[in-house]
DRENBA-787035 format. One record per residue (C-alpha): residue in three letters; x, y, z. Coordinates in steps of 0.001 Angstrom, whole numbers, padded with zeros to 6 digits, always signed. Last residue first. Layout:
<atoms>
alaXYZ/...
</atoms>
This chain:
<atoms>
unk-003604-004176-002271/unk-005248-003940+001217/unk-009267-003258+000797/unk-009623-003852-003157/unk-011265-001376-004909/unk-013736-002450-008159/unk-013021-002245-011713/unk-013137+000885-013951/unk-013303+003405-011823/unk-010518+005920-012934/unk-008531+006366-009922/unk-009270+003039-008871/unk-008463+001245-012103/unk-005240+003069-011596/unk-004652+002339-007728/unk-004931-001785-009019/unk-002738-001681-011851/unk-000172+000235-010166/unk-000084-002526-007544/unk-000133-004936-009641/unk+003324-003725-011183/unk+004203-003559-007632/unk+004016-007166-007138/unk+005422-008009-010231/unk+008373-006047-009556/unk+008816-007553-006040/unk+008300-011327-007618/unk+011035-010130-010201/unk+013758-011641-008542/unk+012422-014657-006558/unk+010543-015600-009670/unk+013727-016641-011285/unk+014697-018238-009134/unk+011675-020882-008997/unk+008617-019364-006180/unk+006967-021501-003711/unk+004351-019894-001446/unk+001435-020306-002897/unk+001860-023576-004640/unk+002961-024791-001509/unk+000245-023745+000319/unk-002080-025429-002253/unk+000035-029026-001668/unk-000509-028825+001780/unk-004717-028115+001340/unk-004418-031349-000617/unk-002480-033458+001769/unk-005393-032257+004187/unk-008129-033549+002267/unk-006562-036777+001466/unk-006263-037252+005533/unk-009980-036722+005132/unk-010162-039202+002863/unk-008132-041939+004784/unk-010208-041076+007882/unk-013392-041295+006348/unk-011510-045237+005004/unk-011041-046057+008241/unk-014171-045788+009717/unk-015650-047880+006319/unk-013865-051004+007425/unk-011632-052924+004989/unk-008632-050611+005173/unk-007594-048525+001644/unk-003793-048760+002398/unk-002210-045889+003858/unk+001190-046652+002382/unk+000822-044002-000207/unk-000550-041698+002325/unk+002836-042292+004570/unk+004860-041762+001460/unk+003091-038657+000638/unk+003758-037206+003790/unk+006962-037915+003994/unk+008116-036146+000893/unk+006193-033128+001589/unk+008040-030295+000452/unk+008501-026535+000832/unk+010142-024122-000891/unk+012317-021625+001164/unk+011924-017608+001991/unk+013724-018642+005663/unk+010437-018827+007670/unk+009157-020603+004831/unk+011351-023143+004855/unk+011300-023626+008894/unk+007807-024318+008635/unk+008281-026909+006224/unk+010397-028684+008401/unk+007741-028463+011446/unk+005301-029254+008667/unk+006501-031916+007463/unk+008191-033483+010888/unk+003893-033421+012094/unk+002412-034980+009160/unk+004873-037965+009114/unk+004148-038463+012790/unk+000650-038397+012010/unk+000561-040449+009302/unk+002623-043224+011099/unk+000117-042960+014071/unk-002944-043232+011309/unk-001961-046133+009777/unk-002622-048393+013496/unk-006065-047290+013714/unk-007734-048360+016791/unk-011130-049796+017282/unk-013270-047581+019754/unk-013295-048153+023419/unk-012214-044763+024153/unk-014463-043029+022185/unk-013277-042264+018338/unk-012705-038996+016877/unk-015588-038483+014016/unk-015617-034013+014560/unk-011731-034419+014757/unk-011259-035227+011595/unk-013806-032491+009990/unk-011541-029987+012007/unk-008461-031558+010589/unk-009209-030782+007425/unk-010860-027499+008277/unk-007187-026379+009588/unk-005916-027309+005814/unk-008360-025333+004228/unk-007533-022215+006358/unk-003829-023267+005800/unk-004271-022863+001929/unk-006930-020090+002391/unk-004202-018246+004083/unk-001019-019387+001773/unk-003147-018130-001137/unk-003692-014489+001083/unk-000112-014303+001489/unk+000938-015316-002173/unk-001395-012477-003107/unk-000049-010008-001054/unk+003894-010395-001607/unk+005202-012435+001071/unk+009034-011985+001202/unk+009000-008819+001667/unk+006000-006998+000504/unk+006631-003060+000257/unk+006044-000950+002944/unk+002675+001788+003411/unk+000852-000217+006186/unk-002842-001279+005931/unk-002530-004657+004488/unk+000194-005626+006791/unk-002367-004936+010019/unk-004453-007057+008288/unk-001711-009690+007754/unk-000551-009584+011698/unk-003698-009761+013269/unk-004343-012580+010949/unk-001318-014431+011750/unk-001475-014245+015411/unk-005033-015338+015453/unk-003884-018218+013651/unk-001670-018969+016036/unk-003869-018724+018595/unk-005978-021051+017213/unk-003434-023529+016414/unk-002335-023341+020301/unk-006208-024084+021137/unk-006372-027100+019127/unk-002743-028420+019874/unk-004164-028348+023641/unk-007819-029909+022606/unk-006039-032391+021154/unk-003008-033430+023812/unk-006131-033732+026083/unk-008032-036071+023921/unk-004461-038061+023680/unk-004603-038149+027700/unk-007732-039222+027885/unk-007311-042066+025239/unk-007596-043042+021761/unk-005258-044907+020180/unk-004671-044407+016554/unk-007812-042043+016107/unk-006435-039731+019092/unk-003262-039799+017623/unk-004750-038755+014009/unk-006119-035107+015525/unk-002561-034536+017615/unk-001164-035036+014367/unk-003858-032515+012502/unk-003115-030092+015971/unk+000379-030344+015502/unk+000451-029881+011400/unk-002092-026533+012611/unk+000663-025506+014939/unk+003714-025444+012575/unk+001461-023559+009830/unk+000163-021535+011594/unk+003981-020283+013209/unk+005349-020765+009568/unk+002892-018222+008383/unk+003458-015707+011441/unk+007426-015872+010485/unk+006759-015272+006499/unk+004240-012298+007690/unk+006767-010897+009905/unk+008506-008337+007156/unk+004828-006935+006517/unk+004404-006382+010285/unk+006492-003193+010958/unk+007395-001890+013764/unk+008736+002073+013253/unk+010902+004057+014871/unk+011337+007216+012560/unk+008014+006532+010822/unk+006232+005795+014573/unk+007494+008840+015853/unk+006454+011188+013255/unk+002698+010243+013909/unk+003262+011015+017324/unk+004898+013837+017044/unk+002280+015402+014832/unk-000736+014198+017141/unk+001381+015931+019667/unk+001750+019310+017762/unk-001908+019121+016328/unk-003236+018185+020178/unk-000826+021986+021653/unk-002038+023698+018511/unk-005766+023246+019225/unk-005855+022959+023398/unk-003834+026539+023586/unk-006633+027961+021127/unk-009146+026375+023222/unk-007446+027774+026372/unk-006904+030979+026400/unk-010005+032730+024897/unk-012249+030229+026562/unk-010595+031865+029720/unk-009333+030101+033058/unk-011286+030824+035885/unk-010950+027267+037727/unk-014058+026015+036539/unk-013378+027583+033006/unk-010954+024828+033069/unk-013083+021796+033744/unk-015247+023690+031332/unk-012657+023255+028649/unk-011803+019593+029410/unk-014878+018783+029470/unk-015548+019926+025705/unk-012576+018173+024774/unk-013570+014814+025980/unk-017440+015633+024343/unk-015808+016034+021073/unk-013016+012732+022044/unk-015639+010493+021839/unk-016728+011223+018608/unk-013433+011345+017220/unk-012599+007652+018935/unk-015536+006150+017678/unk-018820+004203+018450/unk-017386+002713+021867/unk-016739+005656+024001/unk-020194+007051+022723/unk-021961+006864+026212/unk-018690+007454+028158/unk-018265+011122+026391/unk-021755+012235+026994/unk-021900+011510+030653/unk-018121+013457+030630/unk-019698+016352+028673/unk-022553+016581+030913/unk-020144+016143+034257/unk-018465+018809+032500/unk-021415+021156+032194/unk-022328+020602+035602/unk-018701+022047+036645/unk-018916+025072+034415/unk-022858+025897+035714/unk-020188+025274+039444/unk-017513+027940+038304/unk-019803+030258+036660/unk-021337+030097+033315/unk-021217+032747+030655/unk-024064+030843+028883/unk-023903+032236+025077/unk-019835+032443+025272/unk-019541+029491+026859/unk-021551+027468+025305/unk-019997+028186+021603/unk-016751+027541+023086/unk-017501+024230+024423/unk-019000+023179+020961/unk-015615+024592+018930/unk-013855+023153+021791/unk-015503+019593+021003/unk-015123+019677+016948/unk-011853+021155+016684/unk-010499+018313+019634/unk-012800+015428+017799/unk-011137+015746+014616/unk-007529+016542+016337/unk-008141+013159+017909/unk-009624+011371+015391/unk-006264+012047+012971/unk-004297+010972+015916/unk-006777+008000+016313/unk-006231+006991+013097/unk-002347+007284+012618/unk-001905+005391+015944/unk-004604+002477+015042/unk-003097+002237+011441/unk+000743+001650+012515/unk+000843-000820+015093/unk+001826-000710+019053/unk-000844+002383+019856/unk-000149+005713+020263/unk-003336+008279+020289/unk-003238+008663+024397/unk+000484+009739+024456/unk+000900+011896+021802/unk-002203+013949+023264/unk-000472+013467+026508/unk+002975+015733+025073/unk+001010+018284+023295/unk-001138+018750+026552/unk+001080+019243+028349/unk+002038+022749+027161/unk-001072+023863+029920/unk-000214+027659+028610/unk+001827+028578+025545/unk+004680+030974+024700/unk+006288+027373+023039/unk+009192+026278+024968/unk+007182+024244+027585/unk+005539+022509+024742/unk+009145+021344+023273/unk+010357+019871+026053/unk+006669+018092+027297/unk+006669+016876+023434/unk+010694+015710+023522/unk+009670+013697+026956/unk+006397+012200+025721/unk+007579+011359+022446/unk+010732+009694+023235/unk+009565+007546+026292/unk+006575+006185+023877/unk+008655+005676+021085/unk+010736+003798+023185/unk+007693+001779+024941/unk+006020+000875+021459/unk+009426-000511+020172/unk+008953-002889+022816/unk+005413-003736+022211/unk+005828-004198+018450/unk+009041-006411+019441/unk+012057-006379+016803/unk+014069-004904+019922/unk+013615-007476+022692/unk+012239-007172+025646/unk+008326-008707+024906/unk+008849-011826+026900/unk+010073-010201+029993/unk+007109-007752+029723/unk+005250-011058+029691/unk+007105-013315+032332/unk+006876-010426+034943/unk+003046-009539+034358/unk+002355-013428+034743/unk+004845-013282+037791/unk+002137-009984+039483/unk-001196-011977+038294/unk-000651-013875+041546/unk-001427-010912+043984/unk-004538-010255+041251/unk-005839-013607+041530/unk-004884-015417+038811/unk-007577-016724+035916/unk-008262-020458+036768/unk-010774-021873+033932/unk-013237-023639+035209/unk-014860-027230+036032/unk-011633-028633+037047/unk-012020-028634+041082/unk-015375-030183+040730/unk-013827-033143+038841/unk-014805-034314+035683/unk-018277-033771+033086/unk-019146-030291+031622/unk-021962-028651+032901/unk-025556-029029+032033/unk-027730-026242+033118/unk-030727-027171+034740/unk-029734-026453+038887/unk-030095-022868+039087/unk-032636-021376+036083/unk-030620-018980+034177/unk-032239-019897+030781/unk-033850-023170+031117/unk-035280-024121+027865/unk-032720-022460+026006/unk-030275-024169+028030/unk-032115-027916+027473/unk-032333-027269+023876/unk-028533-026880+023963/unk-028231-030249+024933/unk-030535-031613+023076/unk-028669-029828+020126/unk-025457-031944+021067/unk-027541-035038+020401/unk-028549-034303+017840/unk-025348-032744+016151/unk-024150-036814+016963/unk-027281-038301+015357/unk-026193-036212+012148/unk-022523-036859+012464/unk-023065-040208+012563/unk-025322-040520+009154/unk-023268-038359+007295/unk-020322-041321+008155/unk-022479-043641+006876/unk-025866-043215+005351/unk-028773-039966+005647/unk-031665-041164+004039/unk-032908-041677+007532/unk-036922-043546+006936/unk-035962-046884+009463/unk-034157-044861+012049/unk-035939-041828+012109/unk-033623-038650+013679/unk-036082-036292+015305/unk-034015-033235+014695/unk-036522-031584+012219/unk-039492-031960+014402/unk-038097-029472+016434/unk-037087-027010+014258/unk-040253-027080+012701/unk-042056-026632+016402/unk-039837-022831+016247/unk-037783-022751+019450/unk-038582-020905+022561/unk-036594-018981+025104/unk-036261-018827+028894/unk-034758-015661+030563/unk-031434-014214+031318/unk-031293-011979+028401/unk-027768-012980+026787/unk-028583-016747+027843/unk-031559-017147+026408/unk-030830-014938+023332/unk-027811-017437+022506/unk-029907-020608+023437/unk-032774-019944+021175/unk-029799-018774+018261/unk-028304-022390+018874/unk-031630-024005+018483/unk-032364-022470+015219/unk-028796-022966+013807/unk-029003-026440+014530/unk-032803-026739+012624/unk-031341-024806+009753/unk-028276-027312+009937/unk-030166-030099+010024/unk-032825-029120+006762/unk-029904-028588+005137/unk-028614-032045+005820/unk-031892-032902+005005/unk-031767-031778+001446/unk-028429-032741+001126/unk-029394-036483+001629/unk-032282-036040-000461/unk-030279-035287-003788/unk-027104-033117-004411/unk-023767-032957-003146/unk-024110-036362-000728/unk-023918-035692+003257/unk-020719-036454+005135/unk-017131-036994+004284/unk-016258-035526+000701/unk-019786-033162+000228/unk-018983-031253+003651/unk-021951-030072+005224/unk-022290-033006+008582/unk-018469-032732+008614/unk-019042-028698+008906/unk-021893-029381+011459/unk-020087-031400+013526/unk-016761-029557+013753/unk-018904-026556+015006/unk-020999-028350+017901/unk-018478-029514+020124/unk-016584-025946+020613/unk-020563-024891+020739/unk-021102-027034+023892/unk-017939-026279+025482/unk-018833-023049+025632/unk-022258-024029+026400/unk-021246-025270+030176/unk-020734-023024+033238/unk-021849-019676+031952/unk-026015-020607+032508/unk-025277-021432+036165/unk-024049-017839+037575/unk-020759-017110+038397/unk-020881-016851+042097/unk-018800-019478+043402/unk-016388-018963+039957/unk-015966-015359+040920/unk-014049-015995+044159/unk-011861-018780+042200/unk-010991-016424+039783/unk-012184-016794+035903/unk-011608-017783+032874/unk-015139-017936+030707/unk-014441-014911+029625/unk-011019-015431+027871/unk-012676-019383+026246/unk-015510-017038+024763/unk-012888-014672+023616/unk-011553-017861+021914/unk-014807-018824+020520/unk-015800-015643+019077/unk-012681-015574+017505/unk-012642-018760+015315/unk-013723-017094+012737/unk-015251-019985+010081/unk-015009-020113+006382/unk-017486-022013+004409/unk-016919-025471+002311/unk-020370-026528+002582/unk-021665-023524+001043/unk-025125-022976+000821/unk-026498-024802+003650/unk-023058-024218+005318/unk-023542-020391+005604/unk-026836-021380+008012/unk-024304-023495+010026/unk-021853-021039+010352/unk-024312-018380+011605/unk-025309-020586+014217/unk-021859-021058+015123/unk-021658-017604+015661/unk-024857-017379+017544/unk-023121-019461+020104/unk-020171-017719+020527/unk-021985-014519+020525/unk-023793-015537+023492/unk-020625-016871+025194/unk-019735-013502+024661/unk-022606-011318+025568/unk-022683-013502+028807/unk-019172-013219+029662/unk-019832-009122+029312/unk-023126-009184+031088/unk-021780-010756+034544/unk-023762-007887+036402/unk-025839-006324+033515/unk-026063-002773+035581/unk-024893-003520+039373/unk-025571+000424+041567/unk-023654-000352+045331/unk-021035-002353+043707/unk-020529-000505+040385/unk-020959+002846+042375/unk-018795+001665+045405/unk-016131+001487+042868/unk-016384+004757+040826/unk-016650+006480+044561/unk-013491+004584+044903/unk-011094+005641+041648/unk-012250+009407+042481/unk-010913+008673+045829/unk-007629+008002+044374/unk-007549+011095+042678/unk-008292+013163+045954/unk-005721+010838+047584/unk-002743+012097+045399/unk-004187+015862+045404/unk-003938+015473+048940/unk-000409+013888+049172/unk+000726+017005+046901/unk-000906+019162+049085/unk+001335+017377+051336/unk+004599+017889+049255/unk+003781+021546+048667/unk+002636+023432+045843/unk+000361+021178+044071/unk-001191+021884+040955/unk+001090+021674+037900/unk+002158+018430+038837/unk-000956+017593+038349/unk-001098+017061+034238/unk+002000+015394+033049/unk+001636+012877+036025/unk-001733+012293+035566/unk-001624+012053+031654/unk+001542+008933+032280/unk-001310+007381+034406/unk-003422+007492+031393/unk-001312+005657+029049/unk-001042+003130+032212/unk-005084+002244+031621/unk-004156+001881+027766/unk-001647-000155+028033/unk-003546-002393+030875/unk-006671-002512+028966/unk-004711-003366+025497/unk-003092-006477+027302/unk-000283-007897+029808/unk+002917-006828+026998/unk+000903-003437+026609/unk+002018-002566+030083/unk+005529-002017+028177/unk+004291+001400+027020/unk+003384+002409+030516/unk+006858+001230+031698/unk+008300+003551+028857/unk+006059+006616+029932/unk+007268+005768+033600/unk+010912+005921+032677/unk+010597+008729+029856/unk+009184+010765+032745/unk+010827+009808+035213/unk+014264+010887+033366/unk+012539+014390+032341/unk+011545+015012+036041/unk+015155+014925+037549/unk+017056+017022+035582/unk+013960+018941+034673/unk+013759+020580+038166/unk+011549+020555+040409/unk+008580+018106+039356/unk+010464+015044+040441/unk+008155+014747+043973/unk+004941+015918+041858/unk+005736+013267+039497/unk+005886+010545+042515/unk+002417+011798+043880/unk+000523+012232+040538/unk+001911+008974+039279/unk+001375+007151+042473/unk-002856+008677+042627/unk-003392+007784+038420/unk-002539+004004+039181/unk-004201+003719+042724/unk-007177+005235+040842/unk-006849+003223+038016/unk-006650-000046+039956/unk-009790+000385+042051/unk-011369+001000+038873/unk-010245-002089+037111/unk-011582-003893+040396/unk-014646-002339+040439/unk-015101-003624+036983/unk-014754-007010+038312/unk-012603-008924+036010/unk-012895-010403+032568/unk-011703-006521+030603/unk-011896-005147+027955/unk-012244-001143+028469/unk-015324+001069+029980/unk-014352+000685+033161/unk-011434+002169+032362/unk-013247+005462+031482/unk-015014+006026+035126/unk-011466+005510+036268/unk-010096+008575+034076/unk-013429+010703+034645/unk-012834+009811+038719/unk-009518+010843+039054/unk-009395+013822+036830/unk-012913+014865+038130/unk-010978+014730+041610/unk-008184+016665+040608/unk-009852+019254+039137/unk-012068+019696+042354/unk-009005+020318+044116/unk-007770+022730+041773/unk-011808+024706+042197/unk-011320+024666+045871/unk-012439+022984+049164/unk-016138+022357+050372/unk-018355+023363+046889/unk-015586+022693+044512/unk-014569+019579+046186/unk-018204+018462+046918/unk-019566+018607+043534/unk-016627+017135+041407/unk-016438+014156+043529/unk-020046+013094+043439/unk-020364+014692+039662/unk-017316+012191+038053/unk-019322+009306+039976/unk-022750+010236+038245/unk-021165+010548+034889/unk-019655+007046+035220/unk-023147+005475+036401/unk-025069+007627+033374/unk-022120+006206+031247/unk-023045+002417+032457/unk-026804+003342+031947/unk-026385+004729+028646/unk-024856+001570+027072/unk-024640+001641+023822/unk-024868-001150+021067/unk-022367-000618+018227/unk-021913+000164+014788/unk-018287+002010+014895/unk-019041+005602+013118/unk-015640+005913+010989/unk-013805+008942+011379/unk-010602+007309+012386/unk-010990+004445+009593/unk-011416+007111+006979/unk-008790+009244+007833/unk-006014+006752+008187/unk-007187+004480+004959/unk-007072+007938+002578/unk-003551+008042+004368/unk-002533+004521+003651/unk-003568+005362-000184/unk-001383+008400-000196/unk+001416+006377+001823/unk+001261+003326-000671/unk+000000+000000+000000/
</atoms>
C-alpha cells in the first residue's frame, strides 16, 4: 500500500461511526461518579481540588469502559491507585527537569511495556503517564501534593462503590460472549447450507474461552447458565461442517443434502434460542419445525455412513442446547461439563498472583524487533521531547502536546495514525461546541462544573462508536473543567488546538522514525500456523490411533495453540494490508493463497476431529505413522518458509501411499480426510513456492499490480480492493 492510499485508509478508519450497542446506563453510572467528587470539592475545598478529583474519577469512570474479565470495580480500584502514584511521585520530580525528564521517559516507557499484559492495561497506564503530566502543575507543597494524590484516588473509589452499590448487567460481558459464541456457530451453520466449504472465525470462541476464565471468588458466584455451552458450541462446530462437507458427510445433491440442510437450519435455530436465552437471562422458545426436524428416524434416515453419525451426533449436542434455552438462568438445569469439581473452570490469577504473569510477559516482549517494545521507546521519546518542546512554546497547559501523543499511540501503525487524525477531529469539533456554550451561557464555576459532568456523561456513552466522537465531548470537558478554575475560553481552546496538532504530529512522526512493521513478519506468522495446525492434525490422528484421555487432552491443547496462532497471523496480515512498505518476502497475493491454503488445511483436521473415536473404539494403526509424518513436514516446512524456502512433503506422501484402503468404512473417512489435508498442503505450496527466477522479479510483479490496481481506482473501472 502506498502512503497516499494509507492516508485515505487513516482518515477514513478514524472517522468511521463504529456500529455498536450503547450503554447509557453504564455512562449515566460514570457521569454520576465524576459529579459526586466534582460537587463536593468545589463546593467544600477549591476549584484545583475539584480538578483533581474529576481527573480521578473521569479517568477511572473510562477504564471501566475497556476489555476486561474482572470485576469492573476492580479495574477501577486499579486506576485510581494508578493515576494517585503517578501524581504523587511526578509531583516529587517536578523541580527541576534534571530529575523530572528521566521519570518521565521511565514511567512513559513502563506504561508502554504494560501493553505486553493487554490493550486494557496499556491503555489504563497511558493514562497514568496524563496524571503525572497534568498535576504536577497543581500542588505546591509535598502534602498538598499527598492530597491531590488521595483526591484522585478517591475518584477511583466512589467509581467502585458505584458498580457495587448500583450492578447494571452484572456478569453481562461473559454472557454477551458466550452468546456470541453461540450465535456464531449458528451463523456457520446457516452459511453451510449454501456452502459446505465455508469459512469460520474462530474468535468468538476464543474470547468465549477469555471470559469464561475466571478467579476462584468469581467462579462461586458465576451464575449457572456460563458453566457449560462453551464447550457445547466448541463440540458443535466440527459437527456441522463434517455433517456439510460433500467428501465426508452428506451427498452434493439429492435427499441427503436436502436434510442435511434441513439439520443445519434446525441447529442454527436451536443455537440462536440458546444465545438470546442466555444474553437476556430468561427462557426462550424454538420454532415446532425445528423441532421436528431433529427427530432422527431410524428406518426412513436417508442420511448413510459417516453423514449418518454426524447427524445423530449434532442431535444429540442440540438436546443439549435445547435444554439451556429451555432453562435460561434457572439454578440447577444447566448441564456442565463432566470431571472433577475442582476442574470445572478456567483459573484466571488472583490479582497478587497476576504480578509473575506480568513479569514473564514484559520479559517476553524485551527485545528490539518487538511491536510492544518498540512501542515503549517511542513512547519515552515522544512524551519527553513533546513536554520539552511545549514548555518552549509561549503557551499555557504545554502538556497537553505531550499526553495527546500519548493517548493516540498504539503498538501498530493504522490504530496510531487513526486516532491521531480522530483526535484533532474530535479536539476542533468539542472546543468549537464548548466555546460556543460558553460564550452564550457565561457560566460560573459550578454551571462550568455541571457542564463537564454533561460532557463526561456524553463522552462514556459514545466511548465505543468512535474515537473522534468520543473525544468532542472529551474536549468539551476539558474546557469547562478549566473555566471552573477561571481560566478563559479565549486561552485555552486555542492553547488545546495547537498543543493536540503538535502531539498528534509527534506522534505520527514517531512511529516513521521508529517504526514496527508487520509486513517483514508475515513469512514468520505463516510458519507459526502452519507449525501448529500440522500439531493439531497429528494430535487429531493420535487420538484415532489410540484413543485415550490423555491423547483427547493433547487435542484440545494443539487445538487451542493452532488457534492462537492463527489469530497471530491474521492480526498480523491485516495490520500488513494497511501499512505503506513493500511486501518482503510475502507479496499479497501469495499471502492471502497461503491463508486459504492453511484455512483449508485447519478445516481438514476440524472435519477429523468431529468423528474422533471413544475410548473403546477400534484403533487405527496407519494413522500414528501419518501423524508423525504430518507433524516433521510441517515443522520442516515451517522452517522453509520462515527462511523464503520451498517446501516439500516427501513424507507425507509416502505415509498416504502406504495408507492402504482398510476394509472397514471408519477407516476409510479417515483416509479421505487425511486426502483432504495433503491437498490443502500441496495449495500452500503452490502459494508460497517461487523458482529463481521468480524470486527476482516477484517484487516487480508485485508492484506492477499494484499500479494496476490504484489506476483502475482512480478511474473506476473495476472495483477497490481493501489492502492491495
Amino acid at each position: 500500500m502506498t502512503w497516499p492510499r494509507a492516508f485515505r485508509e487513516v482518515v477514513r478508519s478514524g472517522l468511521t461511526i463504529e456500529e455498536t450497542r450503547l450503554e447509557p446506563l453504564l455512562a449515566l453510572r460514570a457521569a454520576a461518579g465524576v459529579a459526586i467528587v466534582i460537587g463536593p470539592a468545589l463546593w467544600l475545598v477549591s476549584p484545583a481540588y475539584a480538578a483533581s478529583a474529576a481527573l480521578g474519577a473521569y479517568s477511572a469512570g473510562g477504564a471501566t469502559f475497556q476489555r476486561s474479565w474482572r470485576p469492573r470495580k476492580v479495574v477501577a480500584l486499579g486506576a485510581g491507585a494508578g493515576l494517585a502514584l503517578s501524581t504523587f511521585v511526578g509531583y516529587l520530580a517536578a523541580g527541576r527537569l534534571v530529575t523530572f525528564l528521566p521519570l518521565l521517559a521511565v514511567w512513559a516507557f513502563a506504561a508502554g511495556m504494560a501493553w505486553a499484559v493487554g490493550s486494557t492495561a496499556g491503555i489504563v497506564a497511558a493514562t497514568t503517564v496524563g496524571s503525572m503530566l497534568v498535576t504536577v502543575t497543581l500542588p505546591t507543597s509535598v502534602g498538598r501534593a499527598l492530597e491531590h494524590a488521595g483526591v484522585i484516588a478517591l475518584g477511583g473509589v466512589t467509581q467502585a462503590v458505584l458498580i457495587l452499590l448500583f450492578p447494571i448487567r452484572r456478569w453481562g460481558a461473559h454472557r454477551d460472549a458466550l452468546a456470541d459464541a453461540l450465535a456464531a456457530v449458528a451463523d456457520y451453520a446457516r452459511r453451510l447450507r449454501h456452502d459446505p466449504t465455508a469459512p469460520f472465525d474462530p474468535d468468538p470462541l476464543m474470547t468465549a474461552r477469555d471470559a469464561a476464565a475466571v478467579t476462584p471468588s468469581q467462579a462461586r458466584t458465576r451464575p449457572p447458565v456460563l458453566h457449560g455451552p462453551r464447550g457445547l458450541a466448541e463440540r458443535i462446530r466440527p459437527v456441522v461442517a463434517a455433517l456439510a462437507d460433500p467428501d465426508v458427510g452428506a451427498p452434493a445433491e439429492g435427499p441427503g443434502r436436502d436434510r442435511a440442510r434441513e439439520l443445519l437450519d434446525a441447529a442454527a435455530d436451536v443455537l440462536d434460542a440458546a444465545a438470546r436465552s442466555i444474553r437476556r437471562g430468561t427462557p426462550a422458545e424454538v420454532r415446532p419445525e425445528s423441532m421436528d426436524a431433529l427427530r432422527v428416524d431410524e428406518e426412513h434416515e436417508v442420511l448413510e455412513g459417516p453423514a449418518r453419525q454426524a447427524a445423530e451426533r449434532l442431535v444429540e449436542l442440540l438436546g443439549e442446547a435445547l435444554e439451556i434455552a429451555g432453562s435460561g438462568c434457572a439454578r440447577g438445569r444447566t448441564p456442565t461439563p463432566p470431571g472433577p469439581a475442582d476442574a470445572r473452570f478456567l483459573v484466571r490469577p488472583t490479582m497478587l498472583r497476576l504480578v509473575p504473569v506480568v513479569v514473564r510477559a514484559v520479559r517476553r516482549e524485551t527485545r528490539r524487533d518487538s511491536p510492544v517494545f518498540r512501542h515503549a521507546v517511542r513512547l519515552a521519546a515522544v512524551a519527553t521531547l513533546g513536554y520539552l518542546i511545549a514548555a518552549r512554546l509561549p503557551l499555557g497547559h504545554g502538556y497537553w502536546a505531550p499526553i495527546a501523543s500519548v493517548m493516540v499511540m498504539r503498538p501498530d501503525f493504522h490504530r496510531t495514525y487513526a486516532r491521531a487524525v480522530a483526535r484533532l477531529a474530535g479536539t476542533l469539533a468539542g472546543v468549537a461546541l464548548a466555546t460556543g456554550v460558553v460564550r452564550a451561557l457565561g457560566p460560573d464555576a459550578h454551571v462550568s462544573g455541571a457542564l463537564a459532568v454533561v460532557s463526561a456523561g456524553l463522552s462514556y456513552t459514545l466511548n465505543r462508536t468512535g474515537y473522534a466522537y468520543s473525544q468532542c465531548f472529551t474536549a468539551a470537558y476539558v474546557v469547562f473543567l478549566l473555566g471552573m478554575g477561571g481560566q478563559a475560553w479565549e486561552q485555552t481552546v486555542p492553547e488545546r488546538v495547537v498543543l493536540t496538532l503538535l502531539g498528534g504530529a509527534l506522534a505520527m512522526l514517531a512511529y516513521v522514525v521508529f517504526p514496527a512493521w508487520e509486513t517483514p513478519r508475515l513469512p514468520g506468522r505463516l510458519a507459526d500456523w502452519l507449525a501448529a495446525n500440522g500439531r493439531y492434525a497429528a494430535a487429531v490422528l493420535r487420538d484415532y490411533a489410540e484413543p485415550t484421555r490423555e491423547h483427547h487432552a493433547d487435542l484440545r491443547r494443539a487445538l487451542l495453540e493452532s488457534r492462537e496462532a492463527r489469530a497471530a497471523w491474521q492480526e498480523a496480515y491485516d495490520r500488513a494490508r494497511q501499512e505503506p512498505v513493500r511486501p518482503r518476502g510475502l507479496t499479497s497475493r501469495e499471502a492471502q493463497e497461503a491463508q486459504e491454503a492453511l484455512k483449508g488445511f485447519g478445516r481438514a483436521a476440524m472435519l477429523m476431529e468431529s468423528h474422533v473415536p471413544r475410548a473403546d473404539s477400534r484403533v487405527i494403526p496407519e494413522a500414528e505413522r501419518f501423524a508423525e509424518a504430518l507433524e516433521a513436514d510441517t515443522a520442516k516446512a515451517a522452517v522453509a518458509v520462515r527462511e523464503h524456502r520451498n517446501p516439500h512433503w516427501g513424507r507425507v506422501e509416502e505415509a498416504l501411499h502406504a495408507w492402504q484402503d482398510a476394509a472397514d468404512q471408519g477407516s476409510q473417512v479417515v483416509r479421505r480426510e487425511a486426502e483432504l489435508e495433503k491437498r490443502a498442503l500441496e495449495d500452500l505450496a503452490t502459494a508460497v513456492s517461487r523458482t529463481p527466477l521468480e524470486r527476482d522479479v516477484g517484487s516487480a510483479r508485485e508492484e506492477q499490480r499494484v499500479r494496476a490496481t490504484l489506476a483502475a481506482e482512480g478511474n473506476g473501472s473495476g472495483p477497490a480492493h481493501r489492502g492491495g
